[in-house]
MIBA-165331 format. One record per residue (C-alpha): residue number from 1; residue in three letters; x, y, z. Coordinates in steps of 0.5 Angstrom, whole numbers, plus 500, padded with zeros to 3 digits. Layout:
<pts>
+------+------+-----+-----+-----+
: resi : resn :   X :   Y :   Z :
+------+------+-----+-----+-----+
:  NUM :  ALA :   X :   Y :   Z :
...
+------+------+-----+-----+-----+
</pts>
This chain:
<pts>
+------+------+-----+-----+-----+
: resi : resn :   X :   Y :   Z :
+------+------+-----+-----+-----+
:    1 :  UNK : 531 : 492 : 112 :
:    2 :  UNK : 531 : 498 : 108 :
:    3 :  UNK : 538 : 500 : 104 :
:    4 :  UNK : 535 : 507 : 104 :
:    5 :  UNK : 533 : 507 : 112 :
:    6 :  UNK : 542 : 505 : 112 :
:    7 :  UNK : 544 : 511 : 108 :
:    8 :  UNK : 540 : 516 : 112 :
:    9 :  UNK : 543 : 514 : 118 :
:   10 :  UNK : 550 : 514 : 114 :
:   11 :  UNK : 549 : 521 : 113 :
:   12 :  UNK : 547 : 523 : 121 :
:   13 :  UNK : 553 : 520 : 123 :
:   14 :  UNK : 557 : 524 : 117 :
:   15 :  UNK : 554 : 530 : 119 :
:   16 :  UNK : 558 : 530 : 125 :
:   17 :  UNK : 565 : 527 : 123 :
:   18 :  UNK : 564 : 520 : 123 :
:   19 :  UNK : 567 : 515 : 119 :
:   20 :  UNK : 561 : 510 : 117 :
:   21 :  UNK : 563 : 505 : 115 :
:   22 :  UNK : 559 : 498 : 112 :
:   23 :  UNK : 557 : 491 : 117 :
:   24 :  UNK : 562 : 490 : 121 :
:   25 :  UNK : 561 : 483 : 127 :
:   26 :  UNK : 554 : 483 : 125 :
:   27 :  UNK : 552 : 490 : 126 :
:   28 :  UNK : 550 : 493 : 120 :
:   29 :  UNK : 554 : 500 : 120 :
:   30 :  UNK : 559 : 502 : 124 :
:   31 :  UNK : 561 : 509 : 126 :
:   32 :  UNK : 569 : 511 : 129 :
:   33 :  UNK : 571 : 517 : 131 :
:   34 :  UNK : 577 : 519 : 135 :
:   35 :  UNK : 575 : 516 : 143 :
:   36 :  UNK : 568 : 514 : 141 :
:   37 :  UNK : 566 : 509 : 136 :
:   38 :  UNK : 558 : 508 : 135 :
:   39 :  UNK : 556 : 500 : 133 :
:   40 :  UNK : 549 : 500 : 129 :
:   41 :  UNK : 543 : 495 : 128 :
:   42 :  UNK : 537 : 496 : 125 :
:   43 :  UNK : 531 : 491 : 126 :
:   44 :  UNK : 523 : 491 : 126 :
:   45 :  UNK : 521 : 489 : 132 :
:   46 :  UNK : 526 : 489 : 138 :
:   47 :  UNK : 526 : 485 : 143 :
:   48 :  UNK : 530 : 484 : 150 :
:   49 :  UNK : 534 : 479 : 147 :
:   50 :  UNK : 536 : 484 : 142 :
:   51 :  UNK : 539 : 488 : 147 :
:   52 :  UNK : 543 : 482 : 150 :
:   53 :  UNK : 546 : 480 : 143 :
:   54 :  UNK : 548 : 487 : 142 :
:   55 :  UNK : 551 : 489 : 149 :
:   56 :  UNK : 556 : 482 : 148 :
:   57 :  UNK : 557 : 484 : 141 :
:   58 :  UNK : 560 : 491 : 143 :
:   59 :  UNK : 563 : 488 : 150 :
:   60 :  UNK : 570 : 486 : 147 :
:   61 :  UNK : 570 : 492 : 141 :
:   62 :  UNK : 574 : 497 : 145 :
:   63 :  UNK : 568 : 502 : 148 :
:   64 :  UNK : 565 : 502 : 143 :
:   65 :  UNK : 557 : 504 : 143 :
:   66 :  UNK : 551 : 500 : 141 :
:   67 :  UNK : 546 : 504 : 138 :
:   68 :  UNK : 538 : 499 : 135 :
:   69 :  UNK : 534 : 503 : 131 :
:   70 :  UNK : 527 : 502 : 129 :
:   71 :  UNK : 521 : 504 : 125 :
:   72 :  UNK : 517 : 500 : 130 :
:   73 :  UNK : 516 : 503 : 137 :
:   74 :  UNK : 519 : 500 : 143 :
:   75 :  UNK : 516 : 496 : 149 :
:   76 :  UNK : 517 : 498 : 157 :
:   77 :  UNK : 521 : 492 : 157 :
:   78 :  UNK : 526 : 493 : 151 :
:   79 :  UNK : 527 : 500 : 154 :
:   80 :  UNK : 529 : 498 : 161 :
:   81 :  UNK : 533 : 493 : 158 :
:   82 :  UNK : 537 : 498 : 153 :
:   83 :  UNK : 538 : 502 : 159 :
:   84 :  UNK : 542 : 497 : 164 :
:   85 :  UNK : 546 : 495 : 159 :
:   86 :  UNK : 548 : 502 : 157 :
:   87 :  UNK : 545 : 501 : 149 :
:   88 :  UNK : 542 : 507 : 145 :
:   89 :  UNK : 535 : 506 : 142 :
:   90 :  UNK : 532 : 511 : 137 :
:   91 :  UNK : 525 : 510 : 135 :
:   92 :  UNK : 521 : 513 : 128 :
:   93 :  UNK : 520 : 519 : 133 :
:   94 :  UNK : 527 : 519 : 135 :
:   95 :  UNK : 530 : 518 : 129 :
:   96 :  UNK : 525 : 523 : 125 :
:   97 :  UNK : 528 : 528 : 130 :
:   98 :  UNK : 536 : 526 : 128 :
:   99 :  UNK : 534 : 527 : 122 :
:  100 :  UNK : 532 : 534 : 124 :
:  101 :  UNK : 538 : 536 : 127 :
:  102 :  UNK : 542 : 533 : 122 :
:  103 :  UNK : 540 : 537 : 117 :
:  104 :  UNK : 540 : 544 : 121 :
:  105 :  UNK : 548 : 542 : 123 :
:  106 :  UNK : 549 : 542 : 115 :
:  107 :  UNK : 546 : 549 : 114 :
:  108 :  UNK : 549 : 552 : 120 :
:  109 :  UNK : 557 : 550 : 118 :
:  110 :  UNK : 554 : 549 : 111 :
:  111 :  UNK : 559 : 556 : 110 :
:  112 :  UNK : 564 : 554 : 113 :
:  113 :  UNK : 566 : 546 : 113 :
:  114 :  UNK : 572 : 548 : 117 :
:  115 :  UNK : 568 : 551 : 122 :
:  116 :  UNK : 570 : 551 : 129 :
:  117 :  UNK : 566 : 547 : 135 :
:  118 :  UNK : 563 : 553 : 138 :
:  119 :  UNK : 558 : 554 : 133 :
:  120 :  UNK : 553 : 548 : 134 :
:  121 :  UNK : 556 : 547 : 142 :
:  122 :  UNK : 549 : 551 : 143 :
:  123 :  UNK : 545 : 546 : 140 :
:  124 :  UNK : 548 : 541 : 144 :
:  125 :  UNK : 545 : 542 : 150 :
:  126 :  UNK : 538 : 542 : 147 :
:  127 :  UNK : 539 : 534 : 145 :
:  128 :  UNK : 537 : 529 : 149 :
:  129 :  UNK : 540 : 525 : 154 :
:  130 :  UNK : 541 : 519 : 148 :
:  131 :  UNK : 544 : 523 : 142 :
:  132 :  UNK : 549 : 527 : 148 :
:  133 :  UNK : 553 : 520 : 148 :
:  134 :  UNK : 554 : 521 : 141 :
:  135 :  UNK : 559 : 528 : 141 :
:  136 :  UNK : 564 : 524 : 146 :
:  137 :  UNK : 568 : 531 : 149 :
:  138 :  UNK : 564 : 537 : 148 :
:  139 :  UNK : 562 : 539 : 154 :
:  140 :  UNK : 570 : 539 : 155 :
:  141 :  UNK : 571 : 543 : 149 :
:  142 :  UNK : 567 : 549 : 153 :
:  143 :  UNK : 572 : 550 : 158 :
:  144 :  UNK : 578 : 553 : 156 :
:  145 :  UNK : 574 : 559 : 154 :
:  146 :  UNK : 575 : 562 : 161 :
:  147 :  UNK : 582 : 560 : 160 :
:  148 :  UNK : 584 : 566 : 156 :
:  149 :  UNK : 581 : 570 : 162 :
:  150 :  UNK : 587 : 571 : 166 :
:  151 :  UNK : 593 : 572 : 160 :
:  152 :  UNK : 592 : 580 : 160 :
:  153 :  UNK : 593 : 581 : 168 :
:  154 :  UNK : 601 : 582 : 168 :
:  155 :  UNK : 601 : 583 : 176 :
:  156 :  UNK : 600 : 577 : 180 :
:  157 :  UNK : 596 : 578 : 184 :
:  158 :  UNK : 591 : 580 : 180 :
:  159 :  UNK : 592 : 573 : 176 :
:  160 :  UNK : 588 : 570 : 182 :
:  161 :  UNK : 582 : 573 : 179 :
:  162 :  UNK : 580 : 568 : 174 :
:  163 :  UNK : 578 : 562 : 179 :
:  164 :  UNK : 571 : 565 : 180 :
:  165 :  UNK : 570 : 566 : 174 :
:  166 :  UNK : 572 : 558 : 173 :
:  167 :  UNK : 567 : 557 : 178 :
:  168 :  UNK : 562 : 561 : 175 :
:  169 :  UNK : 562 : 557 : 168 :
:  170 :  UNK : 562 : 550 : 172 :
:  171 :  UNK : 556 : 553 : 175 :
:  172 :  UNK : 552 : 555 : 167 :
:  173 :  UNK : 554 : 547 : 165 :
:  174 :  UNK : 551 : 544 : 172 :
:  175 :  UNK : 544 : 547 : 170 :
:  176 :  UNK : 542 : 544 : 163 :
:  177 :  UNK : 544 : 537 : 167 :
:  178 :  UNK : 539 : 539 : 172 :
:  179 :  UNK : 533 : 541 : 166 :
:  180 :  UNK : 534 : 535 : 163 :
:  181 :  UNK : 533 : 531 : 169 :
:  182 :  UNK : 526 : 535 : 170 :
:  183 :  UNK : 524 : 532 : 164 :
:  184 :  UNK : 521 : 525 : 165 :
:  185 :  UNK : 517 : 522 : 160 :
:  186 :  UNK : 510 : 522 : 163 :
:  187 :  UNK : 504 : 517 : 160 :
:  188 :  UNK : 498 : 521 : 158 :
:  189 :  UNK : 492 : 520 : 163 :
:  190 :  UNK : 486 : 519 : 159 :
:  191 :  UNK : 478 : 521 : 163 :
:  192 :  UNK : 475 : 515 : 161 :
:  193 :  UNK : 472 : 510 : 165 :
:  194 :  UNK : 475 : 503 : 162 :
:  195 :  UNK : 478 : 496 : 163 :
:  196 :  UNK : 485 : 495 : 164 :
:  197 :  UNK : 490 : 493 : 159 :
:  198 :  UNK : 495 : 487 : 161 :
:  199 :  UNK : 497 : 486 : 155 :
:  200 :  UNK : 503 : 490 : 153 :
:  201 :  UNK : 505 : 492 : 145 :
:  202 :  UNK : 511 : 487 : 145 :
:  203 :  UNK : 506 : 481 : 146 :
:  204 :  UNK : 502 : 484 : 142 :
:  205 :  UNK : 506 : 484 : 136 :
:  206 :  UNK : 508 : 476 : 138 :
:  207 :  UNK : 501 : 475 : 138 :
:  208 :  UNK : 501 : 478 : 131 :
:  209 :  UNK : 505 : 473 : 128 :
:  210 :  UNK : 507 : 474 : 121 :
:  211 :  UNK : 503 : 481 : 121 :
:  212 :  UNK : 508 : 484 : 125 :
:  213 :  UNK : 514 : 482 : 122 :
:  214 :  UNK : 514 : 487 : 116 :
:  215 :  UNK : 518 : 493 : 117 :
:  216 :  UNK : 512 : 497 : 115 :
:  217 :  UNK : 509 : 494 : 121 :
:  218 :  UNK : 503 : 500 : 126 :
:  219 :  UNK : 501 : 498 : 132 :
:  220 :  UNK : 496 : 503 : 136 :
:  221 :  UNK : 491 : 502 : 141 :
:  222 :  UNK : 483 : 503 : 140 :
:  223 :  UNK : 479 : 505 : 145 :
:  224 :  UNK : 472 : 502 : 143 :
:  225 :  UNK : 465 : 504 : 148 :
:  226 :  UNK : 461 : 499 : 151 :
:  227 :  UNK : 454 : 500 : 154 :
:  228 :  UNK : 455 : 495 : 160 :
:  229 :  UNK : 449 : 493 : 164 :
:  230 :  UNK : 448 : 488 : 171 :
:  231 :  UNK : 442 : 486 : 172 :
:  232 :  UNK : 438 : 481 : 177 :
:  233 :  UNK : 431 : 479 : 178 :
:  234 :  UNK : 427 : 475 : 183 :
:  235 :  UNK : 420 : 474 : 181 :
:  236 :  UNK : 415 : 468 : 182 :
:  237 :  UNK : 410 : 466 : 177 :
:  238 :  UNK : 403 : 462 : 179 :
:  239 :  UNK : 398 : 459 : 175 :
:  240 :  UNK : 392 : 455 : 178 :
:  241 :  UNK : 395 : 451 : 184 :
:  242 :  UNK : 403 : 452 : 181 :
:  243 :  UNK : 409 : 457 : 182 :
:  244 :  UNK : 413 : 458 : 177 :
:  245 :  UNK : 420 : 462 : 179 :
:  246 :  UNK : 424 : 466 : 174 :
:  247 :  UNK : 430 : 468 : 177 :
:  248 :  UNK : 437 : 470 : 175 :
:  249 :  UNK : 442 : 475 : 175 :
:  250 :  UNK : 448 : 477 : 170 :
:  251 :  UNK : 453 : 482 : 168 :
:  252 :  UNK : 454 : 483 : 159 :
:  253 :  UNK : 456 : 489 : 155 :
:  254 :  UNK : 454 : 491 : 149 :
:  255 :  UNK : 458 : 495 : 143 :
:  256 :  UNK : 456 : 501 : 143 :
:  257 :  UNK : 458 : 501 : 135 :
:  258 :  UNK : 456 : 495 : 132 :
:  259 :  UNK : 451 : 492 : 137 :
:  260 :  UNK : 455 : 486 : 138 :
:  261 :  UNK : 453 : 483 : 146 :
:  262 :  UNK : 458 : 479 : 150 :
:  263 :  UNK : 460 : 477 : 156 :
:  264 :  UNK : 463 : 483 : 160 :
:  265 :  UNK : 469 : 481 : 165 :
:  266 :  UNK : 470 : 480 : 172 :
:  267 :  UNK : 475 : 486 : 172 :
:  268 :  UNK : 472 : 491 : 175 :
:  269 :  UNK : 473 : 498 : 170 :
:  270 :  UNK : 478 : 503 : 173 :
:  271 :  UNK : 477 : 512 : 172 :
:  272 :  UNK : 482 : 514 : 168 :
:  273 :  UNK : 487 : 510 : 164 :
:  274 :  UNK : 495 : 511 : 163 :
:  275 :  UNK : 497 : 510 : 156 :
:  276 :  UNK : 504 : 509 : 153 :
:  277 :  UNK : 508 : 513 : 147 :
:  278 :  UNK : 503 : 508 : 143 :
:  279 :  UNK : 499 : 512 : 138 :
:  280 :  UNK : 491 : 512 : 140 :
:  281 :  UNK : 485 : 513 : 137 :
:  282 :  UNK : 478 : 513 : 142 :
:  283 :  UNK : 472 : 512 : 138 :
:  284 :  UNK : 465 : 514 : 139 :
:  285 :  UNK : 459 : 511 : 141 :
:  286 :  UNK : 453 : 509 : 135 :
:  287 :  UNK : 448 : 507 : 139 :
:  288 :  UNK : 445 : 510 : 146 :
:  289 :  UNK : 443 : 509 : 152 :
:  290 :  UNK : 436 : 508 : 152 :
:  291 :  UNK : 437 : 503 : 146 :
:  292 :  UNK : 441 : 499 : 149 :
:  293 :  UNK : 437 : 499 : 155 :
:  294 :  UNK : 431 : 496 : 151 :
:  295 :  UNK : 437 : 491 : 147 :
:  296 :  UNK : 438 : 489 : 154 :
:  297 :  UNK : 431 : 489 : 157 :
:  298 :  UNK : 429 : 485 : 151 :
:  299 :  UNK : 435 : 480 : 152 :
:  300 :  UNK : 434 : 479 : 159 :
:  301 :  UNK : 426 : 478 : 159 :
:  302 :  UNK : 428 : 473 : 153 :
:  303 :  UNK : 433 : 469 : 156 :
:  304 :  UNK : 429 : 468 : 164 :
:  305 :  UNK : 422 : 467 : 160 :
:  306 :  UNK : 421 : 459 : 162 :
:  307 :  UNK : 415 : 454 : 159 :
:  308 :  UNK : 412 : 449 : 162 :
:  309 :  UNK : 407 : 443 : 161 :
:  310 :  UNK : 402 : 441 : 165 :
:  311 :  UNK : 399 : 433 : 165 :
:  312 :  UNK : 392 : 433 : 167 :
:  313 :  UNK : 386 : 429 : 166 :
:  314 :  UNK : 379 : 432 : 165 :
:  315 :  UNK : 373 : 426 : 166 :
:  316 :  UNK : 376 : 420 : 163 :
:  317 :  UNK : 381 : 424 : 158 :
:  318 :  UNK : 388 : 426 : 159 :
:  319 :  UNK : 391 : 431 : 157 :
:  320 :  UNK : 398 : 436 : 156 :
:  321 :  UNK : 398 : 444 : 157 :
:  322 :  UNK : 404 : 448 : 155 :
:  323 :  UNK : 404 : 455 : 158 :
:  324 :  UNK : 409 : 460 : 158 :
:  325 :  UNK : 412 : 465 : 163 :
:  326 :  UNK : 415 : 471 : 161 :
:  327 :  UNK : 418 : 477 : 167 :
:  328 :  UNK : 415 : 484 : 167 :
:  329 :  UNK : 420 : 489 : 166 :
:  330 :  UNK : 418 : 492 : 172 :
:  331 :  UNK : 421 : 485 : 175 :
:  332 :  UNK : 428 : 488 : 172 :
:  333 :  UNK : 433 : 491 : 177 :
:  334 :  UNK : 439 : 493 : 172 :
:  335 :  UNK : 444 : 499 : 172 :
:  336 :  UNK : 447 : 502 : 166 :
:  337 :  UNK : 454 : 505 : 165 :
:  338 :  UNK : 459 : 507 : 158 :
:  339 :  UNK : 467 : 503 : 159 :
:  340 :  UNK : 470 : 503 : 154 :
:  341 :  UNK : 475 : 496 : 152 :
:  342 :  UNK : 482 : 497 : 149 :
:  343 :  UNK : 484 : 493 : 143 :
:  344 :  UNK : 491 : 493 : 140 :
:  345 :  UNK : 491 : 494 : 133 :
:  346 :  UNK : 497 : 491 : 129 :
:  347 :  UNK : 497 : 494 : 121 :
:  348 :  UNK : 503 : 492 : 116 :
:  349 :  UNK : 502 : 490 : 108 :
:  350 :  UNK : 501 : 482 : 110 :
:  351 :  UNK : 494 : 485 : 114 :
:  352 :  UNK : 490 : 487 : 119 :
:  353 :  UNK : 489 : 484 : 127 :
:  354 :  UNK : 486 : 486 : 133 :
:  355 :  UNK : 488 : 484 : 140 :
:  356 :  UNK : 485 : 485 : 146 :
:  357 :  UNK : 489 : 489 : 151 :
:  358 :  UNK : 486 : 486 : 157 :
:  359 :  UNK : 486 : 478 : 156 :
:  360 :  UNK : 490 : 478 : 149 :
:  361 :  UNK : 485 : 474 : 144 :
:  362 :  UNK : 484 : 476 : 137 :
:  363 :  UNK : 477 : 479 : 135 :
:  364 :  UNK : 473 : 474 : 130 :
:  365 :  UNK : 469 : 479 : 128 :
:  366 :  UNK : 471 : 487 : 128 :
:  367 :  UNK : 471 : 491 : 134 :
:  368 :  UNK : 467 : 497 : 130 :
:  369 :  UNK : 463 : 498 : 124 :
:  370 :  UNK : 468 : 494 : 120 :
:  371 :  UNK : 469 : 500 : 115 :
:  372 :  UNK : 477 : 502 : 114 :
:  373 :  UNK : 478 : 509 : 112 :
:  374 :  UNK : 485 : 509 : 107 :
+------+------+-----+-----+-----+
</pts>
């Protein structure tokens, strides 16, 4: 854990009035302020444990509030886990907009340090659902403003005028609520046709090992295409009075950048696929159709060719024939069509992994080319 990475988030929360003070009941920072206090852990690779631990830590500290931040990104599972027990996560992405706003809160009260709450009360409304838990009674603080409304009406009469006016305003308060919840994070779709990823980020971080643990640690998502092909032949070779058959069918794939062949998986591919706030990269193809069509004619024909001997006896002499039997291409029935395989890939100053994203085992050899662009 960096020091630096605590003093930056010591200096978000005094920019809203908190008093931060250092590690208090195995939490790292603490933030108070009067009815709202804020208990902060760092750490490089949450898991739902983690949530568990916190809420227990937090749950006898008179309301205080959990909040875990991480450079890493958060797995589904920490994130539904963080929702039920009431914990606040910031991520990188998070954490870079806290810093943001932080820094233009500070220029707009920058003249005044005295200002009053009406200022920033705007900007309020724009943050996520995640920071409002920070800023306890704001939206409290909007109202009294109708209160003035009925102190110039002398006659009584008219002082019954104010009550729409209230409504009014509780109306314009209900409405940021309903934006914010029309605002779901959806998962962006990508058109290509690949297999399905059963493995999340949060096994892969744990298949990495000691990789992972590093607080530098990337983890992204690789789309690397693949020529797959299924082919069957059926075919029966005679030579004099014997008949050969050279049958078989199989289903492989071919890496479309380094050419590397491998089995392809029973899975069938799916049109379309959903990805996850995980940064990814979808690689080009190298190789073409009508080269790996022929890598695959040559595979295949290699692969059914059979050889036989024959004993036979010519006069008094005996005697052993070895013939070969090889398929025609025309004897080849084979269909052809681009997938595309994801990987996980796990990046930290104690190197470098890629992980299936379908059955979870490390590559032995480079999903691409084997050149790194630093």
């Amino acid at each position: 854990m960096s020091n630096n990475l605590l003093e930056v988030i010591a200096e978000i929360f005094s920019t809203y009035n908190y008093s931060v003070s250092a590690k208090k009941k195995n939490f790292d920072l603490f933030a108070e302020k009067p009815n709202n206090n804020v208990a902060i852990k760092v750490l490089d690779t949450p898991s739902t444990d983690d949530i568990k631990a916190i809420a227990d830590g937090i749950s006898n500290d008179g309301g205080a509030k959990g909040l875990i931040v991480s450079m890493a990104f958060f797995s589904d599972d920490v994130k539904k886990a963080a929702k039920q027990k009431d914990i606040m996560i910031w991520d990188r992405p998070e954490l870079e907009k806290q810093i943001g706003k932080a820094v233009l809160m500070r220029l707009d009260i920058g003249n005044d340090p005295f200002a009053s709450e009406p200022a920033p009360a705007p900007q309020k409304k724009d943050i996520s659902a995640l920071t409002q838990d920070l800023y306890g009674g704001a939206p409290a603080e909007e109202k009294p403003k109708a209160a003035p409304a009925p102190a110039p009406a002398p006659v009584p009469a008219v002082a019954a005028k104010p009550e729409p006016q209230q409504k009014i305003v509780e109306v314009e308060e209900e409405e940021p609520a309903k934006i914010e919840a029309a605002e779901p994070e959806e998962s962006v779709k990508l058109p290509i046709r690949a297999i399905p990823m059963k493995i999340k980020s949060a096994d892969a971080l744990k298949i990495a090992g000691n990789v992972a643990r590093a607080e530098d640690v990337e983890v992204s998502i690789a789309f690397i295409p693949y020529w797959k092909y299924n082919y069957s032949l059926d075919v029966i070779s005679k030579y004099k009075d014997v008949s050969v058959p050279l049958s078989g069918k199989g289903s492989k794939m071919i890496n479309a950048i380094n050419k590397n062949v491998d089995n392809a998986p029973a899975v069938k591919p799916i049109d379309g696929v959903d990805i996850p706030e995980t940064p990814y990269n979808i690689q080009q193809a190298a190789l073409t159709e009508d080269e790996a069509k022929a890598m695959a004619m040559k595979a295949i024909i290699q692969d059914h060719s059979r050889e036989v001997r024959f004993k036979g006896t010519q006069g008094e002499a005996a005697f052993v024939e070895h013939k070969r039997f090889t398929p025609k291409n025309t004897d080849v029935k084979m269909t052809m069509e681009m997938i595309y395989v994801p990987f996980w890939t796990v990046r930290s100053h104690k190197g470098y992994m890629e992980i299936n994203a379908y059955d979870g085992k490390p590559t032995q050899t480079p999903i691409d080319d084997g050149a790194e662009i630093l």
